[in-house]
C-alpha positions in Angstrom: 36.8 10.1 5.9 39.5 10.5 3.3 42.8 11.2 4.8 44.7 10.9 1.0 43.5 10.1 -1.9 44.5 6.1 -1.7 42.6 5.5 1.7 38.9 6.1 2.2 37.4 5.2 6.1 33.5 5.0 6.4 31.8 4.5 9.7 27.9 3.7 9.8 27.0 3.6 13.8 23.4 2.6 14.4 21.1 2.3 17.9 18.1 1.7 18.4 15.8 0.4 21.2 12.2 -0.6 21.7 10.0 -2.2 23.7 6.7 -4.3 23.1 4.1 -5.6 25.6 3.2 -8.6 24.6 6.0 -10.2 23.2 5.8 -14.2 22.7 7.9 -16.6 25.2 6.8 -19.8 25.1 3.9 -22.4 25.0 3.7 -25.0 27.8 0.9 -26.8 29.5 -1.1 -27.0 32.6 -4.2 -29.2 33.5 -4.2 -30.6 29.8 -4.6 -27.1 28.9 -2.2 -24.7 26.2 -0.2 -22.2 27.9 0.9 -19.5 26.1 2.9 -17.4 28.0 3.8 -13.6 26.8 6.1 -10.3 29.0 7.0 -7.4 28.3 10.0 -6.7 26.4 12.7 -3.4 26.5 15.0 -4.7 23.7 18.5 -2.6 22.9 20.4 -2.7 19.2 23.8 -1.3 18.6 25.7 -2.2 15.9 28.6 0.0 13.7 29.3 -0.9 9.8 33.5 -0.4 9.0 34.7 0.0 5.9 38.7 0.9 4.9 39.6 1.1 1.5 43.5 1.1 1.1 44.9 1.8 -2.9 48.4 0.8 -2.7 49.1 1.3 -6.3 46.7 1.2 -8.8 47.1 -2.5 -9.4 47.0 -3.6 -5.5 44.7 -2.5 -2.8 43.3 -3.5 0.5 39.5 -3.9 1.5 38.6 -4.2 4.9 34.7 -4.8 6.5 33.8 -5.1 10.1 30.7 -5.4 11.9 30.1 -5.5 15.3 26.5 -6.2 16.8 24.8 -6.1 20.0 21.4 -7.0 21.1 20.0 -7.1 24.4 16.8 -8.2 25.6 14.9 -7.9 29.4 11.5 -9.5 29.9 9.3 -8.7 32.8 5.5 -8.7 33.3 4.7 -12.1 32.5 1.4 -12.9 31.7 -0.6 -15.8 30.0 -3.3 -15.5 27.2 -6.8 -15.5 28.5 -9.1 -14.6 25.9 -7.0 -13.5 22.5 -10.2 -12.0 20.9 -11.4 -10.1 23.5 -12.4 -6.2 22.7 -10.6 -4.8 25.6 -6.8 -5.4 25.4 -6.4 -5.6 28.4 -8.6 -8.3 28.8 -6.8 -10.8 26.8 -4.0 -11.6 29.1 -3.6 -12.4 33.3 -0.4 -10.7 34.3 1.4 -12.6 36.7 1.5 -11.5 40.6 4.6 -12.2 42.6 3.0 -14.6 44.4 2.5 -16.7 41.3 5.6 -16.2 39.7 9.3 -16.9 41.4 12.8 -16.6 39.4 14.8 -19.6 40.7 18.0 -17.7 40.5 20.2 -21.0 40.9 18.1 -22.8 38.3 18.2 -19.7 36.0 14.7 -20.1 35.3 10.8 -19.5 36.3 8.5 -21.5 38.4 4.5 -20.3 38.0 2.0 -21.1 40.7 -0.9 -20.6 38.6 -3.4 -21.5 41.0 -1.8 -20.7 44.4 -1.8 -23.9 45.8 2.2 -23.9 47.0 3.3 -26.3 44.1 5.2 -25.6 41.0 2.4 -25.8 38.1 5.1 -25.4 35.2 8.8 -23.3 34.4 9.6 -20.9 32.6 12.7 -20.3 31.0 14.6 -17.1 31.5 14.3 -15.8 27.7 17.1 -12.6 28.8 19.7 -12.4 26.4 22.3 -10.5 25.2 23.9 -11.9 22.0 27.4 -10.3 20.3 29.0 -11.0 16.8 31.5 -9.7 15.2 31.8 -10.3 11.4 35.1 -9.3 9.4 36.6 -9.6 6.0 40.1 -8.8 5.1 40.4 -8.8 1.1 43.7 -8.1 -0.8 43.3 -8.1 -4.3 46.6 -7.6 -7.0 46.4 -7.2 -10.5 49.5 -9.1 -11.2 49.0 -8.5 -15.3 45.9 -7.0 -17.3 42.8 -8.2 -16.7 44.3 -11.5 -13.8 44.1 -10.9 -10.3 45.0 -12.8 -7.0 43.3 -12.2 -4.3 44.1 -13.5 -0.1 40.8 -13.0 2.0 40.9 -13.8 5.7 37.2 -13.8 7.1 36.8 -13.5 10.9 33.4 -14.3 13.1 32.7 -13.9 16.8 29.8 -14.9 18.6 28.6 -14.9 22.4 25.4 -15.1 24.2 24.7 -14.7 27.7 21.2 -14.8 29.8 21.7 -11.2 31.6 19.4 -8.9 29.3 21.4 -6.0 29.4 23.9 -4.0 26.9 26.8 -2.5 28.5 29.3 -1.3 25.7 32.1 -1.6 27.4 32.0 -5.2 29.0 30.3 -6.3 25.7 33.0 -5.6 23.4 35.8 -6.7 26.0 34.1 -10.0 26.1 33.6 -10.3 21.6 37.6 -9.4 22.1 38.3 -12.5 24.4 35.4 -14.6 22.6 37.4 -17.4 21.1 37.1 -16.6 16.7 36.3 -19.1 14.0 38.9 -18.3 10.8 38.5 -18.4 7.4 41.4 -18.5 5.0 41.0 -18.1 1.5 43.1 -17.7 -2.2 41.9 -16.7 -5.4 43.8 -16.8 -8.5 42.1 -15.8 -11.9 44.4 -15.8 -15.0 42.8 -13.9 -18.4 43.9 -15.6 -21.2 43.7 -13.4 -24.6 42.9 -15.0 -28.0 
């Protein structure tokens, strides 16, 4: 979008989502034996590229960059490898009945009963997430003679993560907004000298 001549705004928005059914979790162990423990996945992507280009004359301008990004994972079905080479694929893996898997919502994790005998055999942890950054750069740059340039650059980054495996926009962005940033303050100064 180009409003005048001196300003230019470009906005890239990009979503995409996905899911995979076997999608790695963790390793653990039961009965001296390797564990390796796989779900189902329905991942979520939304991010948006910002871009504002500001010519205050033709010796100082403004350049601004922003990205925020959003990913959000849910795992369910969770299953352990059997037999990894086996010809049918649904052979390869036990999925887990409710019976022999419990989400300890206190603990914020997994117990597996893997064979049924009342006790905890091993934990899981939850492996939800939803993780959002926000990465900004603020760049003047002024031409103060031919050829030497000074430029002031604020850079910005925002991260969270939270356990609940889903993207809400709204709630999402309020909480990269009250997410506490980490600031970056920098000068430049470059000085041509002729011979």
């Amino acid at each position: 979008f180009r409003p005048t001549s001196t300003i230019s705004l470009t906005l890239r928005p990009e979503y995409s989502a996905g899911s995979e059914e076997l999608q790695y979790v963790t390793k653990t162990w039961f009965n001296n034996e390797e564990r390796y423990i796989f779900a189902h996945i329905d991942q979520k992507v939304l991010e948006m590229s910002i871009r504002l280009n500001v010519s205050i004359t033709p010796n100082l301008n403004i350049q601004y960059w922003g990205q925020p990004f959003i990913a959000a994972g849910t795992y369910t079905a969770f299953k352990r490898v059997t037999n990894p080479h086996a010809d049918s694929f649904t052979d390869r893996f036990h999925t887990f009945t409710d019976t022999e898997i419990t989400y300890d919502t206190d603990g914020g994790y997994y117990t597996v009963d893997e064979d049924l005998d009342g006790n905890t055999d091993y934990a899981i942890g939850n492996p939800n997430f939803n993780f959002k950054t926000f990465k900004s750069n603020l760049v003047l740059r002024w031409e103060y003679i031919p050829g030497s340039n000074l430029y002031l650059v604020w850079s910005q980054d925002r991260n969270q993560f939270d356990p609940t495996g889903t993207l809400n926009f709204g709630s999402d962005f309020r909480d990269l907004a009250d997410t506490h940033p980490h600031n970056i303050f920098l000068i430049k100064l470059s000085y041509r000298f002729s011979l």
